[in-house]
MIVO-754042 format. One record per residue (C-alpha): residue in one letter; z, x, y. Coordinates in steps of 0.5 Angstrom, whole numbers, plus 2048, in hexadecimal, padded with zeros to 3 digits. Each point is the difference from the previous one (the first is absolute). Last residue first. Example, Ala and Ser with C-alpha at 12.3 -4.5 7.8 and 13.67 -1.06 7.14 Angstrom:
S80E81B7FE/A8027FE7F9/
***
This chain:
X7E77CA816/X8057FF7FC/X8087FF802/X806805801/X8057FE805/X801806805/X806800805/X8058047FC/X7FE8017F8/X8048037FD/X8067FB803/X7FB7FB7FE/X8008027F9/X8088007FF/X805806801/X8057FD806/X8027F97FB/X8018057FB/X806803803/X8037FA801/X8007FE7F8/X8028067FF/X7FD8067FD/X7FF8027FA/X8028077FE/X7FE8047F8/X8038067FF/X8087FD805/X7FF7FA7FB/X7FC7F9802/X7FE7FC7F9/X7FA8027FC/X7F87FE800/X7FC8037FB/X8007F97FC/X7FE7FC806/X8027FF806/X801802807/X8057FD805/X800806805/X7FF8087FE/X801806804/X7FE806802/X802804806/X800808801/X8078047FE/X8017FD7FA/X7F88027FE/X802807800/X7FB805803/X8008067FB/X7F87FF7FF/X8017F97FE/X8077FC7FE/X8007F97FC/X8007F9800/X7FF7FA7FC/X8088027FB/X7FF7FA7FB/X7F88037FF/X7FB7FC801/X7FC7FE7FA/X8037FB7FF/X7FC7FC804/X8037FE807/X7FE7F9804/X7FF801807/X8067FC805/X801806804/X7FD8097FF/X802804806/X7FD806801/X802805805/X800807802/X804803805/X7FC806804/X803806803/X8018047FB/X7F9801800/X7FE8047F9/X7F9801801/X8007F87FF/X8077FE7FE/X7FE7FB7FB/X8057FB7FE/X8017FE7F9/X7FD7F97FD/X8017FA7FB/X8028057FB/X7FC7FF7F9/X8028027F8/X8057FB800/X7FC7FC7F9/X7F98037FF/X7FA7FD802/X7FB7FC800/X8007FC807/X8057FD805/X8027FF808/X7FF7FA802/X8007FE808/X8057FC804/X801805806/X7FF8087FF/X801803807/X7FE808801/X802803806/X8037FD807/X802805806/X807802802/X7FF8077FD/X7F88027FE/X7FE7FD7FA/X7FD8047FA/X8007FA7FA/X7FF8037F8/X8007F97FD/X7FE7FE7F8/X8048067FC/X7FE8037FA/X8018017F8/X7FC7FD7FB/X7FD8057FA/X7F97FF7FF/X7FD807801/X7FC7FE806/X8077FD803/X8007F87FF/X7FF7FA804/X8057FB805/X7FD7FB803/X8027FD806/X7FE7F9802/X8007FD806/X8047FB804/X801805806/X800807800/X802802807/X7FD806804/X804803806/X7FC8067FF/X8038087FE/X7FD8017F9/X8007FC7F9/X7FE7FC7FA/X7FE8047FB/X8068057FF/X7FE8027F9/X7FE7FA7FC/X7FA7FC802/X7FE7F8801/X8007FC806/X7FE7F87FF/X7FF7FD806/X8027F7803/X802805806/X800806804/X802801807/X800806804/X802803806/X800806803/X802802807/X7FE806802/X805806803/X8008057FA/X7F97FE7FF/X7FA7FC7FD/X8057FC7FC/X8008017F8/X8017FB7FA/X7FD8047FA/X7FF7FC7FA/X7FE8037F9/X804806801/X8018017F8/X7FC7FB7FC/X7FB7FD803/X7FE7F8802/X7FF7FC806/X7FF7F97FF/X7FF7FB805/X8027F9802/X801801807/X801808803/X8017FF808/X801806804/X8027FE807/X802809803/X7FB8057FC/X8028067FB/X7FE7FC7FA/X7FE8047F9/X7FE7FD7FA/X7FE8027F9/X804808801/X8008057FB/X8078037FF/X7FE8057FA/X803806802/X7FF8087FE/X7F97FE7FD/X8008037F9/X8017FA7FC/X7FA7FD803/X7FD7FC7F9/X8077FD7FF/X8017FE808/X7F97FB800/X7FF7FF808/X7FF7F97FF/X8017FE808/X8007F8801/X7FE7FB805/X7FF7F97FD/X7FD7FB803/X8027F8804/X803803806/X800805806/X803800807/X7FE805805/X8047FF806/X801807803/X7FB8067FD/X8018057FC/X8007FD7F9/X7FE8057FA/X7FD7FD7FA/X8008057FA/X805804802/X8018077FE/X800802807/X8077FE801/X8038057FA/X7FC805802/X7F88017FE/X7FD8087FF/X7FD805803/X7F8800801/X7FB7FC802/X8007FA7FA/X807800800/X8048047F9/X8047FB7FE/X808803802/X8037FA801/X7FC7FA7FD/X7F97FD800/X7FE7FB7FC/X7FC7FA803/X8007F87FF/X7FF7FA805/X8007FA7FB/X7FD7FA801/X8017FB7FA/X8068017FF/X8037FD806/X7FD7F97FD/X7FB7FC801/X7FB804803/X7FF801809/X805806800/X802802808/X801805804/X8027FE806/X800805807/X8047FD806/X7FF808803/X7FB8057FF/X801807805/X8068017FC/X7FC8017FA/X7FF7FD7F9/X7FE8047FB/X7FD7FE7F9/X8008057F9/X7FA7FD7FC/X8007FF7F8/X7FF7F8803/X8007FC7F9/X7FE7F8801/X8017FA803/X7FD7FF807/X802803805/X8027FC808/X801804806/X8047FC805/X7FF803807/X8057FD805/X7FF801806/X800805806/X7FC8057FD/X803807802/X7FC8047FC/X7F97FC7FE/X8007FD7F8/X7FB8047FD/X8048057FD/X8057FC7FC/X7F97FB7FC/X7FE8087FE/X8078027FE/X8007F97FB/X7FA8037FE/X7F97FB7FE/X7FF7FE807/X7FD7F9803/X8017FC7F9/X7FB7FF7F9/X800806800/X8028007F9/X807805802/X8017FA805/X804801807/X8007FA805/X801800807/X8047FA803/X801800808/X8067FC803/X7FF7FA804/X801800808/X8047FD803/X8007F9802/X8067FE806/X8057FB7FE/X8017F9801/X8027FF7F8/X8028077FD/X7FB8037FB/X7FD804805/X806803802/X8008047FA/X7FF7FC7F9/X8048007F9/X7FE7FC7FB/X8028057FB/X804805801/X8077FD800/X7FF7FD7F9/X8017FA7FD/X8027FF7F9/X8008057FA/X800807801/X8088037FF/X8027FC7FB/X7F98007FD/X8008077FF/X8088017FD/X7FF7FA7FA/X7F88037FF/X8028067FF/X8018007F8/X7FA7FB800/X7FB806801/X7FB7FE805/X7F97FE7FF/X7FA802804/X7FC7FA801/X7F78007FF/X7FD7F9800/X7FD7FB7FB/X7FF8037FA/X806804802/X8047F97FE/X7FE8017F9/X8007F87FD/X8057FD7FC/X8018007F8/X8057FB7FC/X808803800/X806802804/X8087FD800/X806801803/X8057F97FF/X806801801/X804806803/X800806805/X805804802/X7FA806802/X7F97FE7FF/X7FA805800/X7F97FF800/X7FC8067FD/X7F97FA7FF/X8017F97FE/X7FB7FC7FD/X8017F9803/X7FB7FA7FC/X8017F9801/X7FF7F97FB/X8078017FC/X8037FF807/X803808802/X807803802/X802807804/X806800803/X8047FA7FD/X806802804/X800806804/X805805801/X7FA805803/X7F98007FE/X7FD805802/X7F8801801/X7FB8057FD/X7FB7FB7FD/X7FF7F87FF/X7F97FE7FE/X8007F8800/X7FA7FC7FD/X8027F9802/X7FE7FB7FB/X8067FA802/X805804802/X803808801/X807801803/X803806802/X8077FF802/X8047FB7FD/X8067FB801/X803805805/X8077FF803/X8027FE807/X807800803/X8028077FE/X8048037FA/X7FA8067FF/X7FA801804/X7FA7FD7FD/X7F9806802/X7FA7FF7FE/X7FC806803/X7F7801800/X7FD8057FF/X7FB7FC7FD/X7FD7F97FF/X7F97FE7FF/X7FE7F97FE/X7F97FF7FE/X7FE7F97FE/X8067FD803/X8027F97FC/X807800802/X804806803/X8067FF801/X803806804/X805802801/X8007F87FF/X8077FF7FF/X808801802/X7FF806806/X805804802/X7FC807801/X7F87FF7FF/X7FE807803/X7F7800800/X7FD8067FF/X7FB7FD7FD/X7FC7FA7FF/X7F98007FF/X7FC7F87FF/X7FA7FD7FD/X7FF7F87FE/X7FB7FF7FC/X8047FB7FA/X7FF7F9803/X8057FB7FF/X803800806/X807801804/X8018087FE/X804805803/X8077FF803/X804806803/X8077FE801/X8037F97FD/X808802802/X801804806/X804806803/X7FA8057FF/X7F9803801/X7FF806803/X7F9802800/X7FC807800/X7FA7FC7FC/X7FD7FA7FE/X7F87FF800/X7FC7FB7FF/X7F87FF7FE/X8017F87FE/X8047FA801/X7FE7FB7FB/X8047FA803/X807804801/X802806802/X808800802/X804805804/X8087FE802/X7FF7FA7FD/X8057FA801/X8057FF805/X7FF808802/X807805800/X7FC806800/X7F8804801/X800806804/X7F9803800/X7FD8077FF/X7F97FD7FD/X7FD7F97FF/X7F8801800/X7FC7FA7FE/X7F88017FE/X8007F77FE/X8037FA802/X8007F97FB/X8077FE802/X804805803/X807801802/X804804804/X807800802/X8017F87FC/X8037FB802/X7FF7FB7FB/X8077FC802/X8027FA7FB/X8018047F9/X804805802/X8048047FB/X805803804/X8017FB805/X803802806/X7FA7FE804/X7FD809800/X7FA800805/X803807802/X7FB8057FF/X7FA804802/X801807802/X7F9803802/X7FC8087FF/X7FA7FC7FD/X7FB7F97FF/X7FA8037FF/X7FB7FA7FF/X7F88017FE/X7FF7F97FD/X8017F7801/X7FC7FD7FC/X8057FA7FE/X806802804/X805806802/X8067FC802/X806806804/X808800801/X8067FC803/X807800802/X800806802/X7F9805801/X802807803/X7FD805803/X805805803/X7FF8057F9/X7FB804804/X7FC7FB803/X7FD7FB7FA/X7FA8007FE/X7FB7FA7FF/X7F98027FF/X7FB7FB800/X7F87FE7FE/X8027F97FD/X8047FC804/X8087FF7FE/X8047F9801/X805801801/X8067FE7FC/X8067FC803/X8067FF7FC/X8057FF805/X7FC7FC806/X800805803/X7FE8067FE/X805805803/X7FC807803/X8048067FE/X7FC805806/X7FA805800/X7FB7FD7FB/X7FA804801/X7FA7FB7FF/X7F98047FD/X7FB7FC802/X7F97FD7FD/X7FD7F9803/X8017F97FE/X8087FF802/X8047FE7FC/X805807800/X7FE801808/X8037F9802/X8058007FB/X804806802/X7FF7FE808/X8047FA7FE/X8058037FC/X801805806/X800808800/X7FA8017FF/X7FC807800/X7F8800801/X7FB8047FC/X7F97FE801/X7FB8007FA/X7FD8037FB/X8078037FD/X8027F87FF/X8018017F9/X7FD8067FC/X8007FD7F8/X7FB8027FB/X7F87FE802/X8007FA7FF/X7FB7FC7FE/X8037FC7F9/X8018077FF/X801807802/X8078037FD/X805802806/X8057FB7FF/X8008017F8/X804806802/X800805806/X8007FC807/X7FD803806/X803803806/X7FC801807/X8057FC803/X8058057FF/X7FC805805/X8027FC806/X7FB7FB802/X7FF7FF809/X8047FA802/X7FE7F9801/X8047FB805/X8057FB7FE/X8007FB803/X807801806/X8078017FE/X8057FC801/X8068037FC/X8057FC7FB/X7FB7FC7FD/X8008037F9/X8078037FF/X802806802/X8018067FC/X8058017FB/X8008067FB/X7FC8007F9/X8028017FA/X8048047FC/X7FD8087FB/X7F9801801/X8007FB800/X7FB807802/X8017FE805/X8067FC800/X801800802/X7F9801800/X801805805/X7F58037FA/X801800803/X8057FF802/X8047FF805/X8008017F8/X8057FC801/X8047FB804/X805806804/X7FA804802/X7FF7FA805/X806802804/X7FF808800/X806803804/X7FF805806/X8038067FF/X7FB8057FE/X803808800/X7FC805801/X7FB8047FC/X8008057FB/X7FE8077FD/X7FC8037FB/X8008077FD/X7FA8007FA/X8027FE7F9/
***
């Protein structure tokens, strides 16, 4: 490692932080990423002027995966409204002039909007985007009817709730949170879905070419209903969906002709109010291919009619019972669609942290505010290997954007392998690279440099030259890809060192979404620009993956709702440490905060960090503080350890409210702190005045 230094402390708390991923992808959130959303004000409470159209932001451009994205019936996949005008609501009355209109929009919903009266269900137009803003988007009291017909629908990033009449199998009230009846290429994605009368989501009536995916549902009884009709041609893809505290319809899938479920999360908490009755539910002639999900306490998870077929495939179920059944033949989804499984293990911690609305997404600068000036829209390059894009290089599509650019420049590559090292200057603000395929895998950012690779004009790599991607500039943002360095340590054994940097920031805004990054020792660099240069980074809805020391440097950089993947040495033994923080006395380092920490390996062999006194600076005062993650076992019951003659004891780790079985009780090895303490070391106070949210 290279000698980094700090940045001031920020002071100011982050409020929205508190509902999620504030994410993300808080969603509170964020990633329900843990609790639901705050309160906003109620629809009404504001006078505002019509809505007025807004230049779209780069999360407009986004398309769905699954089902939703197969052409047919003369639809091309699933866009929504990205064709047409972006305008921001915030009265039910706006909501609904734009949601029904005849002409494509994407509508930002930018308050709790009340339906009135209760049960209300807006009637929504074909061609439409409906997002919510950040996670102050609400639908209360009433949801969304998509009809006969009725197509190319995105409904994202909303917290729908609360049209619940006090009766728990309610036969009077179909108040729904979104139903269609005989609607096609439908997009449901990162929604909060609870406490509705009837359906949080049903699709009825030969509802076909659908997506579900990144929702949490919850606190309901008749969940998720699929079927209404005697026909068999229905298609539909749900993953990535938390079903907690739901009785039945998790869903119900009646008559489907393809029905895709995978990555999904079924949980029943033990010695609540409500208990499973069933989970996967296979009716009529469905054919059902269920993969890697985790079925966690549920009753009857996985059951079929004689009539229907489930093939299930590297499921896992934990304190399950009753009915858990497969047979008959399917179909093979990847005849219809590429999708990139993940392993079920992780499934229980990704969802956790990554369903529900998202921070990120719908949001808008002043353009998107009712009454506000227009300004202008970001510019997208694309990178294609295939040449089918602008450039063919990431490093290419870098250099052509113009030093000292004003605005945002989103630089959108398509799937692929990219061996390349990429550099994103200082010159070059408000950069995002961004992957365009359905998973952050399938874009990939790949080199193999490490300390002491020889360099094409002589000499040799440092630790910080090692990087595949180096960022420089102040608000880059990156999401949906992999970056990854894959120095092989085991046929290098005569180098000295073996840190080989994925990626390295040395910027200010450093914004990280849904990325992998991916090395074994010093995999993540989190630098600043100098000494006296804040540097903050925000990393969220990410898995980071290394061994020795890979999460680390002088920035105040927060790991938040993310998955940290321990790996093993080259040889195969397992020993490690996760942070090796560098900070400058009274300034903020390494914030770990409701993430996962977990992988193959051995029991006790890795430390949640140690300091790093770069050069050997008696001066600094590292910090990590790890809060309200899940601990696998193998953390070591004493988690800190000494570096280079420095003591950990004299620098400042810590530990709030973690879980999990490498999680231990407070001893003069293992500090917590106190309730008070930790009311001081939250996001926002790493954060200061700078709110993380998609351009």
């Amino acid at each position: 490692m290279s000698e980094i230094r700090s940045t001031a402390r920020p002071r100011k708390r982050w409020t929205t932080l508190a509902a999620g991923v504030p994410l993300a992808l808080a969603a509170a959130g964020v990633m329900a990423y843990g609790s639901g959303p705050g309160t906003f004000p109620a629809d009404g409470q504001r006078t505002v002027a019509a809505a007025v159209p807004a230049a779209a932001p780069a999360w407009a451009a986004d398309v769905a995966d699954g089902f939703a994205s197969v052409n047919a019936l003369g639809q091309n996949g699933t866009y929504g409204g990205r064709d047409g005008r972006t305008v921001t609501v915030t009265t039910t009355a706006d909501l609904e002039k734009y949601a029904t209109a005849a002409e494509p929009y994407v509508i930002v919903v930018a308050a709790a909007l009340t339906m009135n009266p209760v049960g209300k269900e807006i009637k929504v137009a074909s061609d439409k985007t409906i997002v919510g803003r950040g996670t102050s988007g609400q639908i209360v009291g009433g949801g969304f009817f998509l009809g006969q017909g009725v197509h190319n629908v995105i409904i994202r990033n909303l917290t729908i709730r609360d049209a619940y009449q006090g009766i728990w199998n309610d036969k009077d009230h179909d108040f729904d949170g979104i139903q269609m009846d005989g609607a096609h290429h439908v997009w449901i994605d990162h929604n909060d879905f609870r406490r509705m009368a009837d359906g949080l989501i049903d699709s009825r009536k030969d509802t076909t070419y659908v997506t579900v995916s990144w929702n949490k549902l919850s606190d309901n009884n008749k969940t998720f209903g699929i079927g209404w009709t005697e026909n068999v041609t229905a298609a539909l893809t749900i993953h990535h969906n938390w079903f907690r505290e739901t009785e039945q319809r998790n869903p119900s899938t009646d008559n489907v002709a393809q029905a895709h479920l995978y990555n999904n999360y079924l949980e029943d908490v033990a010695g609540t109010a409500i208990n499973s009755s069933y989970g996967n539910y296979s009716r009529g002639n469905t054919k059902m291919v269920l993969e890697n999900s985790y079925f966690q306490g549920m009753k009857n998870p996985v059951q079929k009619d004689s009539t229907a077929s489930v093939v299930q495939r590297g499921n896992v179920f934990s304190g399950t019972s009753g009915r858990n059944e497969s047979g008959g033949t399917a179909f093979d989804p990847k005849a219809y669609y590429s999708y990139t499984l993940d392993k079920a293990a992780d499934v229980p911690a990704l969802l956790r942290s990554g369903t529900g609305p998202r921070s990120a997404i719908g949001a808008v600068d002043a353009a998107g505010a009712v009454g506000a000036e227009r300004t202008a829209a970001a510019t997208t390059i694309t990178v294609a290997k295939d040449g089918s894009g602008q450039y063919t290089s990431v490093q290419k599509a870098v250099d052509a954007v113009p030093a000292g650019n004003a605005s945002r420049v989103v630089i959108l590559v398509k799937p692929g392998t990219y061996r390349e090292t990429v550099k994103v200057p200082s010159n070059k603000p408000h950069v995002t690279i961004q992957g365009s395929g359905a998973s952050r895998k399938d874009t990939e950012i790949v080199y193999n440099n490490a300390a002491g690779t020889a360099k094409p004009d002589g000499g040799t790599y440092g630790t910080s030259g090692s990087a595949s991607v180096a960022v420089e500039a102040d608000d880059f943002q990156a999401r949906n890809l992999t970056i990854s360095n894959d120095f092989d340590e085991a046929r290098n054994q005569g180098l000295s060192g073996h840190q080989a940097v994925a990626l390295r920031t040395a910027a200010d805004k450093v914004f990280l979404d849904g990325v992998i990054v991916n090395g074994d020792q010093d995999t993540l660099l989190l630098d600043t620009a100098a000494k006296d240069r804040l540097g903050r980074v925000y990393v969220t809805n990410s898995y980071v993956t290394g061994n020795v020391d890979f999460i680390f440097g002088r920035a105040s950089a927060v790991i938040d709702r993310s998955v940290i993947t321990l790996k093993k040495r080259w040889d195969g033994s397992s020993a490690g440490y996760i942070t090796a923080p560098s900070t400058a006395a009274g300034r903020k380092g390494i914030l770990i905060n409701r993430s996962t920490v977990n992988g193959d390996v051995s029991s006790a062999t890795f430390y949640l960090g140690r300091p790093w006194h770069a050069g050997g600076d008696a001066s600094l005062d590292p910090q990590t503080t790890v809060r309200e993650s899940t601990l696998s076992a193998a953390i070591r019951t004493t988690p800190w350890t000494d570096m280079s003659g420095f003591s950990w004891k004299d620098d400042r780790f810590a530990e709030y409210k973690n879980t999990g079985p490498g999680s231990g009780s407070a001893s003069g090895d293992r500090p917590h702190l106190s309730d008070s303490q930790a009311a001081g070391q939250e996001v926002a106070d790493w954060l200061g005045d700078w709110t993380p949210t998609a351009g």
